[in-house]
C-alpha positions as CSV (number, residue, x, y, z in Angstrom):
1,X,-18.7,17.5,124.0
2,X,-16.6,20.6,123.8
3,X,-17.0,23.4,124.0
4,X,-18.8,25.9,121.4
5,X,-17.3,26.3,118.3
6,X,-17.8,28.0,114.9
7,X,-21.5,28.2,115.0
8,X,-21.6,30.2,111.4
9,X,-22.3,33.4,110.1
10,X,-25.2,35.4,109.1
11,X,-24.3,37.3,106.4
12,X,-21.2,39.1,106.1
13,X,-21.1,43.2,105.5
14,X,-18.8,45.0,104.1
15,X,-18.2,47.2,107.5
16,X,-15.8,49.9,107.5
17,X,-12.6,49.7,110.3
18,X,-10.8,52.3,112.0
19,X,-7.6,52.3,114.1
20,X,-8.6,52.6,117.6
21,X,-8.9,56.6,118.8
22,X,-10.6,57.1,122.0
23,X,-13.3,58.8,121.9
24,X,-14.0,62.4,122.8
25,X,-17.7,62.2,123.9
26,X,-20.1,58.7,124.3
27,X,-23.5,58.9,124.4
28,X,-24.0,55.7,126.6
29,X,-21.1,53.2,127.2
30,X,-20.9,49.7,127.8
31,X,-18.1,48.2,129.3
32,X,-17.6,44.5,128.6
33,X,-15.9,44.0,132.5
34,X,-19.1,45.5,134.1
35,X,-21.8,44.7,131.3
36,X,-25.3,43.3,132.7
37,X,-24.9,40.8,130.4
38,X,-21.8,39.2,130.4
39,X,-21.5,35.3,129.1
40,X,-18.8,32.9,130.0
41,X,-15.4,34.6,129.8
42,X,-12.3,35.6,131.8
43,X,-11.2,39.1,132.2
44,X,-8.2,40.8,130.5
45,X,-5.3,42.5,132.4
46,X,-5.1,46.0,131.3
47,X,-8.9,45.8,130.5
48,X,-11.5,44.0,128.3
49,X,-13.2,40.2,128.4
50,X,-12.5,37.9,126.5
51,X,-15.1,35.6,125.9
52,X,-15.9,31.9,125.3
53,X,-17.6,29.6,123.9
54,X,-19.4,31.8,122.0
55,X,-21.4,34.4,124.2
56,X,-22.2,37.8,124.1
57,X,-21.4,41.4,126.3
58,X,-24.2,43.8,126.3
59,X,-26.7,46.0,128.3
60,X,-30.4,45.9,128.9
61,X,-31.6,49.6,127.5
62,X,-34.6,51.7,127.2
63,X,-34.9,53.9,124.1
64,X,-37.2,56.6,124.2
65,X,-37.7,57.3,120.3
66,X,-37.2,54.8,117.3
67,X,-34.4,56.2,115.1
68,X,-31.3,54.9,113.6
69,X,-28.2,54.4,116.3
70,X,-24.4,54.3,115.7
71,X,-23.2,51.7,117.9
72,X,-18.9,51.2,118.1
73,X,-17.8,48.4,119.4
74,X,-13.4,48.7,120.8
75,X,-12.9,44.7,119.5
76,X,-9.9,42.7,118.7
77,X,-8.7,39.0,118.3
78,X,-6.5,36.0,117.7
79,X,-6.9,33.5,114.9
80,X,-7.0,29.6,114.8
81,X,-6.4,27.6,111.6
82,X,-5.6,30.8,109.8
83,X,-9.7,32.4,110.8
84,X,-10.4,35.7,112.7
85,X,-13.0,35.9,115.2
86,X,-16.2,36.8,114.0
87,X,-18.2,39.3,115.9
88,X,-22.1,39.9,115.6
89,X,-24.3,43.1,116.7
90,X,-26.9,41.5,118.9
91,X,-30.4,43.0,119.3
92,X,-33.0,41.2,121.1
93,X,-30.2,38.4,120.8
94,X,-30.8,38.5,116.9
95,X,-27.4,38.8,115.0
96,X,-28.7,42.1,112.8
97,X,-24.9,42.8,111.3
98,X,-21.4,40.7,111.4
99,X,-18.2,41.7,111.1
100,X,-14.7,40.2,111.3
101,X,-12.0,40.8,113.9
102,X,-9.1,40.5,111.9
103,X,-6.3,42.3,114.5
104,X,-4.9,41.3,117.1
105,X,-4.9,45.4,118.1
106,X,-8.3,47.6,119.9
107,X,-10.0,49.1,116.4
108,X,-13.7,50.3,116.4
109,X,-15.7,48.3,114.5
110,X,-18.9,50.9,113.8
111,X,-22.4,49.4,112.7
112,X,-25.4,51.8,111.8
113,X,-28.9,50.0,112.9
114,X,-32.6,51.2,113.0
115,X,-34.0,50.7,116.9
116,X,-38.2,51.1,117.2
117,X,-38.7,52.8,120.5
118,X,-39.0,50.6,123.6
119,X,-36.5,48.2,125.6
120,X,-33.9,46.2,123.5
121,X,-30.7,44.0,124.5
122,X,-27.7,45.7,122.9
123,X,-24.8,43.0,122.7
124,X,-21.7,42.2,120.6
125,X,-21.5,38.3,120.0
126,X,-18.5,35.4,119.6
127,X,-19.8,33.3,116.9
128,X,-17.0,31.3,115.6
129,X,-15.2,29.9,119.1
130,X,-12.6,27.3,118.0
131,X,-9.6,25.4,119.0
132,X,-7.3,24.7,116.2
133,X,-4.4,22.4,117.3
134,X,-2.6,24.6,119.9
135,X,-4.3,27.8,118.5
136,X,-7.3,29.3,120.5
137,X,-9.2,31.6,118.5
138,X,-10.7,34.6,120.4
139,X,-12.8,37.6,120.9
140,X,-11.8,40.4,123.2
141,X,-14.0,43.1,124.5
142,X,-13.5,46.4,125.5
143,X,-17.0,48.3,125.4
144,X,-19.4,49.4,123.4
145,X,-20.4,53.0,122.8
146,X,-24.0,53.7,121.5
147,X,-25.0,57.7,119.7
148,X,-28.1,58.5,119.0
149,X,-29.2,60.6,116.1
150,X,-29.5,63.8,116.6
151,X,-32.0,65.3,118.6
152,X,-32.8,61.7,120.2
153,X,-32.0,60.8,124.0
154,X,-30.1,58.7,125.1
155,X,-30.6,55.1,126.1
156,X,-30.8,54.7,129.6
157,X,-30.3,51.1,131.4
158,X,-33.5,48.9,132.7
159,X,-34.1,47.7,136.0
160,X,-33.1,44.1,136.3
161,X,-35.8,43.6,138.1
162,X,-38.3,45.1,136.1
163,X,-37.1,42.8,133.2
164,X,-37.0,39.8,135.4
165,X,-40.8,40.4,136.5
166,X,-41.5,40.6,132.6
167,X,-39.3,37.7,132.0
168,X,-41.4,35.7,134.7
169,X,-44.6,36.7,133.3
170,X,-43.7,36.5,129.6
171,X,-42.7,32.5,130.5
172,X,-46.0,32.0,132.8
173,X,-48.1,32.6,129.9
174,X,-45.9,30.9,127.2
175,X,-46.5,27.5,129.9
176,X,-50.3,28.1,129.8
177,X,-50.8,28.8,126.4
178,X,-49.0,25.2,126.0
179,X,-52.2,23.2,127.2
180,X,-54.4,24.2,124.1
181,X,-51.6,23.9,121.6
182,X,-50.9,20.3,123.3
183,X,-54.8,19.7,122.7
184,X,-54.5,20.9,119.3
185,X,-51.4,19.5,118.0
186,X,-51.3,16.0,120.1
187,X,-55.0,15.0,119.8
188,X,-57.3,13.6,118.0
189,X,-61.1,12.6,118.0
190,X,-62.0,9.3,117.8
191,X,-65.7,7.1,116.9
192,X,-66.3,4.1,117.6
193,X,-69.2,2.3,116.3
194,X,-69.7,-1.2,117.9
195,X,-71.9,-3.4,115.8
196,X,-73.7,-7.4,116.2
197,X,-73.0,-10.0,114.0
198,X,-75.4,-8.9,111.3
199,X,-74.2,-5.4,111.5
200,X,-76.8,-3.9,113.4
201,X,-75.6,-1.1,116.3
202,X,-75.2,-2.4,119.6
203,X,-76.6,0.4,122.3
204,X,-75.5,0.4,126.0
205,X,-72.8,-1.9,126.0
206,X,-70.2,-0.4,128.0
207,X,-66.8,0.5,127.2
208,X,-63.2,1.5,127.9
209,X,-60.2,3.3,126.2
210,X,-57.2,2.7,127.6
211,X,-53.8,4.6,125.8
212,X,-50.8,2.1,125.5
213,X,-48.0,3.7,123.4
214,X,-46.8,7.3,122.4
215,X,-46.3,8.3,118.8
216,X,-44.1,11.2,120.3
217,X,-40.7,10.1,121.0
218,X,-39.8,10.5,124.9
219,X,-36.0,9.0,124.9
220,X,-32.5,8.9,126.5
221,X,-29.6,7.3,126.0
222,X,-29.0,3.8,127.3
223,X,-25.8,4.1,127.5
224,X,-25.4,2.6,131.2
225,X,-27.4,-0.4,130.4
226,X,-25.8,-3.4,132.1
227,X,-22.4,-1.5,132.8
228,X,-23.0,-1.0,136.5
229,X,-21.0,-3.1,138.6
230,X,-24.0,-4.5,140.7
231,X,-26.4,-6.5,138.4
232,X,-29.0,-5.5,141.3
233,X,-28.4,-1.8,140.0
234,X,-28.3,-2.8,136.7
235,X,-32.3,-3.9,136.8
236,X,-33.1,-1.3,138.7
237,X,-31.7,0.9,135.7
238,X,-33.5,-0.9,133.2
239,X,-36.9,-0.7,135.2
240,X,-36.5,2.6,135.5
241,X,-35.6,3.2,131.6
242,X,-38.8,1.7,130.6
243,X,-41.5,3.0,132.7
244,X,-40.4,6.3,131.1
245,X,-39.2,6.2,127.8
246,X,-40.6,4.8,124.2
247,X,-37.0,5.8,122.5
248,X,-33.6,5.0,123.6
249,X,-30.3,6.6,122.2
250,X,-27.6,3.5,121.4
251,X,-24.2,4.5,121.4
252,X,-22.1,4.1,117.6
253,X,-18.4,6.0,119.0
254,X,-16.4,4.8,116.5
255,X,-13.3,4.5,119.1
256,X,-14.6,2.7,121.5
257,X,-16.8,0.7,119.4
258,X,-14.1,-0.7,117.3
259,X,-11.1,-0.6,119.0
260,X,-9.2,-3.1,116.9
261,X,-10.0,-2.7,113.4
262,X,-12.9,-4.9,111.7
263,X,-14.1,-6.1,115.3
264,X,-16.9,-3.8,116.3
265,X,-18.7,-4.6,119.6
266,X,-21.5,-6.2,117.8
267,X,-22.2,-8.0,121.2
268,X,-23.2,-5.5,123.6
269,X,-25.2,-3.8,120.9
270,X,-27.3,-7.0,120.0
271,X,-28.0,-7.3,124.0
272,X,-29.8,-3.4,123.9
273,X,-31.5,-3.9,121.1
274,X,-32.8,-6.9,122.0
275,X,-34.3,-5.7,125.1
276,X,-35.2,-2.9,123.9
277,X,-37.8,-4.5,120.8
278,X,-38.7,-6.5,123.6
279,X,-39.6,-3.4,125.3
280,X,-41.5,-1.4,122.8
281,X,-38.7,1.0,122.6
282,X,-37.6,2.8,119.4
283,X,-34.5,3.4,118.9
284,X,-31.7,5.5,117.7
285,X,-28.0,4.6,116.3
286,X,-25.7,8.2,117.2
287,X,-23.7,8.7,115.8
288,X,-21.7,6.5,113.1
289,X,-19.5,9.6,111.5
290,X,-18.4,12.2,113.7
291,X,-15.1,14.2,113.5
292,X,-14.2,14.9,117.3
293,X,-12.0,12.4,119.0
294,X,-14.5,9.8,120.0
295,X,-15.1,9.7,116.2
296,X,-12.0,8.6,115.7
297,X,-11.0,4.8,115.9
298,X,-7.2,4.4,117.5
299,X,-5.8,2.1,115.1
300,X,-6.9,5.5,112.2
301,X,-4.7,8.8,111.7
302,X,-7.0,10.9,111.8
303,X,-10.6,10.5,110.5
304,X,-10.7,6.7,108.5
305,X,-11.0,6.8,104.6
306,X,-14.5,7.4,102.9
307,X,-14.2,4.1,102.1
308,X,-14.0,3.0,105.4
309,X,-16.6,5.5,106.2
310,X,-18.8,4.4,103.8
311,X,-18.2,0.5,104.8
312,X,-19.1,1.3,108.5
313,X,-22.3,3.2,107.8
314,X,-23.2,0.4,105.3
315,X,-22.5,-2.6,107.6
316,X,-24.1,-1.2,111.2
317,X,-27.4,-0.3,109.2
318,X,-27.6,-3.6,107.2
319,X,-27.1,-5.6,110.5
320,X,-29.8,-3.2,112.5
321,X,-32.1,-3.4,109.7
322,X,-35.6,-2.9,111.1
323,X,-34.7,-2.7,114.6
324,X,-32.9,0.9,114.8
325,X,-35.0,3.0,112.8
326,X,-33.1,6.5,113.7
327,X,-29.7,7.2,112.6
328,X,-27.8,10.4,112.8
329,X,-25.1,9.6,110.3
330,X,-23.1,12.6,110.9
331,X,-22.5,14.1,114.3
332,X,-22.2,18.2,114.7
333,X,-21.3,18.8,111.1
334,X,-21.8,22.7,111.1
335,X,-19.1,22.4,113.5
336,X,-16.2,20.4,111.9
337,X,-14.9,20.4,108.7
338,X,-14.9,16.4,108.3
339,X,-17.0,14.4,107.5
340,X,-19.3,16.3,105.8
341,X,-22.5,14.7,105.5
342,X,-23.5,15.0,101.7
343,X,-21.8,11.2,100.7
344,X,-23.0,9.5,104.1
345,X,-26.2,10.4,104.4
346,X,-26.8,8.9,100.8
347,X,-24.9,6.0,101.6
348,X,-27.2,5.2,104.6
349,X,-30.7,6.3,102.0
350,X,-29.7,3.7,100.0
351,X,-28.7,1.1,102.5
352,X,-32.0,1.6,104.6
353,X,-34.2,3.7,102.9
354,X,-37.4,3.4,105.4
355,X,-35.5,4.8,107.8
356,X,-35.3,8.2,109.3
357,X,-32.2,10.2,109.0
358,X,-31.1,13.0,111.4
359,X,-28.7,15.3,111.1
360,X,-27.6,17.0,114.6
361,X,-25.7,19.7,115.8
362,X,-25.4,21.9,119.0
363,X,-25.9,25.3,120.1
364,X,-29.1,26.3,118.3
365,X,-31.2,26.9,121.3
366,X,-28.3,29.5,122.2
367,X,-28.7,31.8,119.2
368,X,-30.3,30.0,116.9
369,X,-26.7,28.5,115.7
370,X,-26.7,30.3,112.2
371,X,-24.0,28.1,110.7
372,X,-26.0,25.1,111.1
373,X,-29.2,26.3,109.4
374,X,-27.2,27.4,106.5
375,X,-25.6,23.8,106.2
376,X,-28.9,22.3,106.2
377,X,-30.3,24.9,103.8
378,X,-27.1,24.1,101.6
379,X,-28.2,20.5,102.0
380,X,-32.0,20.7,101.3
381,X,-30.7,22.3,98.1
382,X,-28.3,20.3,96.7
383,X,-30.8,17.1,97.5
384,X,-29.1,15.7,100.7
385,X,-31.2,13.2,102.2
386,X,-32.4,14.0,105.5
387,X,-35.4,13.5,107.7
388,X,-35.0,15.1,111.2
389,X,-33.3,18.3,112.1
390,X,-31.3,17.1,115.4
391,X,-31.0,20.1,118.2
392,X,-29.0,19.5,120.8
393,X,-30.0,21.1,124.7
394,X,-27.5,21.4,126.7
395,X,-24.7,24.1,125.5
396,X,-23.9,26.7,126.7
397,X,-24.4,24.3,129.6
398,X,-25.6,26.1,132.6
399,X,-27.9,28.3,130.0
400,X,-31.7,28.2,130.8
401,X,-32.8,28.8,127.5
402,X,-35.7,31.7,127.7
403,X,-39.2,29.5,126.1
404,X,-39.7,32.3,124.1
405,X,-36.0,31.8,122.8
406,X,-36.9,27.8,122.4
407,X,-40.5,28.7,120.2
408,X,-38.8,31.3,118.0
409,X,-35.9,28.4,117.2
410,X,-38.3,25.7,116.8
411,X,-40.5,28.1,113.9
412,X,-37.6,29.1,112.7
413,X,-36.1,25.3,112.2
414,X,-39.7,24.1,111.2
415,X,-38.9,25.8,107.9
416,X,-37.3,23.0,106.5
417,X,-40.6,21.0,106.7
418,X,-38.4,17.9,108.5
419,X,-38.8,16.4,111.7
420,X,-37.2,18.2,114.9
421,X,-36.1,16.4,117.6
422,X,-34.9,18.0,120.8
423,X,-31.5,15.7,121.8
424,X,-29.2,15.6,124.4
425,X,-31.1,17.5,126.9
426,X,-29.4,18.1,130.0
427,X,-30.2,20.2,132.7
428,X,-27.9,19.5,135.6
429,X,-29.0,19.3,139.1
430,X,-24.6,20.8,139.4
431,X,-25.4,23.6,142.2
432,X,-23.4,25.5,139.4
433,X,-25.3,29.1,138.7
434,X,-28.3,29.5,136.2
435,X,-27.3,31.3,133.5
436,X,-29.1,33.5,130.7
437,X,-32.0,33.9,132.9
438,X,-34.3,35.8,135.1
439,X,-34.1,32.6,137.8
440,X,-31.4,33.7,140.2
441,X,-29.8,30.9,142.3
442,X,-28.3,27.8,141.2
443,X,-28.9,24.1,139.4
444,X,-30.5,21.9,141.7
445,X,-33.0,19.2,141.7
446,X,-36.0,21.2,142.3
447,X,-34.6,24.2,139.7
448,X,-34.2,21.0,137.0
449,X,-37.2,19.6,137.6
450,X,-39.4,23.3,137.4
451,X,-37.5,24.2,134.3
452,X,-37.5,20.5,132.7
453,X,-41.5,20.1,133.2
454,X,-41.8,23.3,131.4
455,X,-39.3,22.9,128.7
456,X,-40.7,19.5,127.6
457,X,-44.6,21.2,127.6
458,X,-43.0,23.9,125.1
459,X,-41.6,21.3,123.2
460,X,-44.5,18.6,123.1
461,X,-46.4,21.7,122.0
462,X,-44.8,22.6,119.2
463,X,-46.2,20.5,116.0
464,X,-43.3,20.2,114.2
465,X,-41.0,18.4,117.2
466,X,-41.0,14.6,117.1
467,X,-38.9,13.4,119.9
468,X,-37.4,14.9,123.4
469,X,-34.5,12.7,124.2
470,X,-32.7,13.7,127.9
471,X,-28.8,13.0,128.4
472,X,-28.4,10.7,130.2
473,X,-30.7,8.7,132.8
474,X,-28.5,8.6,135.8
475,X,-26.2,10.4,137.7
476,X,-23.5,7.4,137.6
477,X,-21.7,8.2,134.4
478,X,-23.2,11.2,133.4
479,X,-21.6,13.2,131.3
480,X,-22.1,16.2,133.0
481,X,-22.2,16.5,137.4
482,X,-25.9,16.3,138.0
483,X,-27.1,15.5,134.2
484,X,-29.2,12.5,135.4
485,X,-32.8,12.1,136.4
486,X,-31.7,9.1,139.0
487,X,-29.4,10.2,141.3
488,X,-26.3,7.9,142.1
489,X,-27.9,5.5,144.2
490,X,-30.1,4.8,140.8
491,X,-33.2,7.3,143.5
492,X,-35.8,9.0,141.6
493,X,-34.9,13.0,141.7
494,X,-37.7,15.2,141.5
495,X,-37.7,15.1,137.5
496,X,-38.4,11.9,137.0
497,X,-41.4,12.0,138.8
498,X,-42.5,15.0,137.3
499,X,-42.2,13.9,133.4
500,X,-43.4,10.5,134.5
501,X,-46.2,12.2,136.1
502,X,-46.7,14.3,132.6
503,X,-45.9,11.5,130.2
504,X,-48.0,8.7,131.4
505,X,-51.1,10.8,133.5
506,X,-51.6,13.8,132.0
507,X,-50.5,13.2,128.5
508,X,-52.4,9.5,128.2
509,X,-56.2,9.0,127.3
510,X,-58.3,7.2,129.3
511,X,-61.4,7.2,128.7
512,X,-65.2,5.0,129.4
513,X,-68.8,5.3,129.0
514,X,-72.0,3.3,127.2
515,X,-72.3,3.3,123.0
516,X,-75.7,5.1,122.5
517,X,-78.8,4.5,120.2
518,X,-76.1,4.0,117.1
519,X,-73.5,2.1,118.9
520,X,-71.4,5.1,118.8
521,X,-69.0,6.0,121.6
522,X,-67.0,9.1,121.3
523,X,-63.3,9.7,122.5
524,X,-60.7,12.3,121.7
525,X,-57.1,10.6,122.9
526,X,-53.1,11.4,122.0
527,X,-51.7,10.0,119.5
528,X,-50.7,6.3,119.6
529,X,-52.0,2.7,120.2
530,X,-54.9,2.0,122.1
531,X,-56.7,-1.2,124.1
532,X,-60.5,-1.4,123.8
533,X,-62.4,-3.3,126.0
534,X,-66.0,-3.4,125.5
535,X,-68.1,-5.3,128.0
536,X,-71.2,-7.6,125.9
537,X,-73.7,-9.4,127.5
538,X,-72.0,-12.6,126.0
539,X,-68.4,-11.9,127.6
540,X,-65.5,-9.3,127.1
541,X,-64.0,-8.3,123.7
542,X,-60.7,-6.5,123.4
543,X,-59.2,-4.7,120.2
544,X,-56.3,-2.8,119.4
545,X,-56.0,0.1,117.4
546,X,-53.9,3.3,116.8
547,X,-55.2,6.8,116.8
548,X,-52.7,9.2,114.5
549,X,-52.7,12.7,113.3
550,X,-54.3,11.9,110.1
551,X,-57.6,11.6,112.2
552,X,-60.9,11.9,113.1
553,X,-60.7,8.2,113.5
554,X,-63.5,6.0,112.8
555,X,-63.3,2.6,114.3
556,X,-65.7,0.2,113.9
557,X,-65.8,-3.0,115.9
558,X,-68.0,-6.0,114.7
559,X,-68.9,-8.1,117.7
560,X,-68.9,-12.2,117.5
561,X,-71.7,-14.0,116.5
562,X,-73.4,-15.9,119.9
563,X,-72.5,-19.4,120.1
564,X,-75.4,-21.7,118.6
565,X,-77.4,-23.8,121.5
């Protein structure tokens, strides 16, 4: 994964541009080397930041009275692949205007927006970070110089402490309020009527519900299965895997998949899935198409013909066929130009088309990743098949996304009326420092684990999200320093012990008690598969059945007739 790139725009506006001319009086002043908020970035000699990967300079301010601000930001740039930086006003982190920086000399860039009275983050944003060959595409800085109309005070800055106590308490009560939504949006009731052989209720008879499966994906990827060098470690891995997850990720990178051409490593692949059906686990294919150098087989100049592309999507899905049910076709589209997913994704509808199709990308739970929603709404419209909106958590990747950030996303993603699942989540245990956040201190295991607990209740919450897959399981071969749940020794951290404690205690039904005068035993259980056990006079009787969201569930179970004497 690199890092952030062209992440879209919101709307271009035809916003006027002035040569640079200091100016004689500012009202309140920002400047982007000493900003509050100041994202990844280095900073300029003879002044200004510039910043990567797509972040944001701004302030923290109170305004007094609602009324309509000039706000002038000094800005200029450097293009890749022939495109200027594009810059976004940022209130509340909501890109209200855009603009682009097309000199490489300071000019004002002047936007005119309507603030209600009260505290709002005033930011100018990067959102179109790219590397282009040899040519890096960037934003620089300077400051930014708010006026209020007239007869308005000015803004004045807002304790960072004050915000961080709101902060604290605005994400305390988005946690509790998960518990009902959970109840709401992950349960159902359930009946069960137990009847004799001539259909008459059976009273008293006692019995048990015990939850056996999610419906709710809870994955990772399996991508260290059987590649440690001790086969000890390597079951230790496996055990692991499978007391957590119901979903594994399997790994399609086209160059290291098929390093010669027409010999794919069928092999390995028919080893995971195996033991993973054998497992109960679903499973994933990511991702057959993507444009970054991974993507790419050796023996290709540069991304393979659509033929070829085609042919490869075709093949891996007819051999998977029933086994990997999950495909994203086309990796981070909204951020490279090739392949676009309009031909693949058909090609894999028509190959397998019970299967679910995902399309996934990467920075959304930054800001929302503008570029990407507008590819997908281009998609929905010209008929693009897709199931599942893919949204990747882990870039910028020391960012602790706010949960009130994470709910707006998810409603505003939910729009599509497809599938979300939450992929490649991956808070570090690095010691690197949290970012974005009213947490001071740095990534460790117990900060992963407080914020991982939480971000997964937001997310199991939220009805339209499907699947929460982390990246990756263990600390040995990680992507990032820290990105496991195991440590390197293949140790339980804290976080696996926490969502283990969530996923299989507090988010499983168990239930027992007697039928009454109808037979009738009442439950209300998470979705997924179920063991019954009802305890008869004559001996034990088991069923299995499978609660869903299409409930109240009425199951009635006819008991055997008594053997004749």
């Amino acid at each position: 994964m690199k890092r952030s790139r062209l992440c879209g725009i919101l709307g271009l506006l035809a916003l006027a541009t002035v040569e640079f001319v200091p100016p004689a009086f500012a009202d309140f002043v920002i400047q982007a080397r000493t900003a509050a908020v100041r994202t990844e970035g280095s900073a300029q000699a003879g002044g200004g930041w510039n910043l990567w990967s797509n972040g944001r300079v701004g302030e923290p301010l109170r305004f007094k009275d609602a009324g309509t601000y000039r706000v002038v930001v000094l800005a200029w740039g450097s293009p890749a692949g022939g495109i200027w930086p594009e810059m976004a006003l940022l209130v509340d982190r909501r890109a209200v205007k855009t603009v682009t920086v097309g000199r490489s000399e300071p000019q004002e860039y002047r936007f005119d927006v309507y603030l209600a009275a009260g505290v709002h983050e005033i930011a100018a944003a990067f959102l179109n970070d790219a590397l282009v060959g040899r040519e890096d595409r960037n934003l620089y800085l300077e400051r930014i110089v708010l006026s209020p109309p007239a007869g308005v005070a000015d803004p004045v800055p807002v304790d960072k402490q004050e915000l961080a106590q709101a902060a604290q308490q605005r994400e305390a009560e988005i946690v509790a309020a998960t518990r009902q939504a959970i109840d709401q949006h992950r349960k159902a009731d359930a009946t069960i009527r137990v009847l004799d052989a001539a259909g008459w209720p059976v009273p008293g008879v006692a019995i048990s519900v015990e939850q056996t499966s999610h419906d709710f994906l809870f994955g990772c990827n399996i991508y260290m299965f059987d590649r440690h060098r001790d086969d000890a470690w390597n079951v230790v891995y496996k055990q692991r895997f499978a007391e957590l997850f119901n979903y594994a990720t399997v790994g399609f990178y086209w160059r290291g998949y098929e390093p010669q051409r027409g010999k794919p490593n069928y092999e390995y692949t028919d080893k995971v899935v195996a033991w993973c059906r054998d497992h109960g686990i679903r499973m994933k294919g990511h991702p057959l198409l993507w444009g970054e150098q991974a993507g790419v087989p050796t023996w290709s100049s540069g991304q393979p013909s659509p033929e070829a592309q085609r042919r490869r999507v075709t093949e891996i899905m007819q051999r998977y066929r029933g086994q990997i049910t999950f495909w994203e076709v086309v990796n981070e589209p909204s951020h490279l130009a090739e392949p676009q997913i309009a031909e693949p994704y058909r090609w894999a509808r028509d190959t397998n088309p019970e299967d679910c199709l995902i399309v996934n990308d990467y920075h959304v739970l930054a800001d929302g990743c503008p570029g990407f929603f507008q590819l997908l709404t281009a998609a929905k419209n010209k008929g693009v098949p897709f199931d599942g909106i893919g949204i990747q958590a882990h870039e910028p990747r020391t960012m602790r996304f706010p949960l009130d950030r994470v709910q707006k996303i998810l409603d505003q993603y939910a729009t599509f009326g497809k599938g979300l699942h939450l992929t490649e989540f991956t808070p570090a245990s690095s010691g690197l420092k949290i970012t974005d956040s009213f947490c001071g201190g740095v990534w460790d295991e117990a900060a992963q684990a407080d914020y991982a607990a939480k971000f997964y209740r937001v997310c199991f919450a939220h009805p339209a999200v499907q699947a929460i897959t982390w990246w990756d399981l263990c600390d040995r071969g990680s992507w990032l320093p820290g990105g496991g749940m195991l440590r390197a020794d293949l140790s339980p951290k804290p976080v696996y012990d926490q969502l283990r404690r969530l996923i299989h205690k507090e988010w499983k039904t168990r239930a027992a008690g007697t039928t009454d005068g109808e037979g009738r035993f009442a439950c209300r259980g998470f979705f997924g598969k179920y063991r019954l056990v009802i305890q008869t006079p004559g001996g034990k009787v088991e069923r299995e059945v499978r609660l869903t969201k299409d409930g109240p569930l009425a199951i009635v179970v006819r008991l055997p007739a008594a053997p004749a004497r």
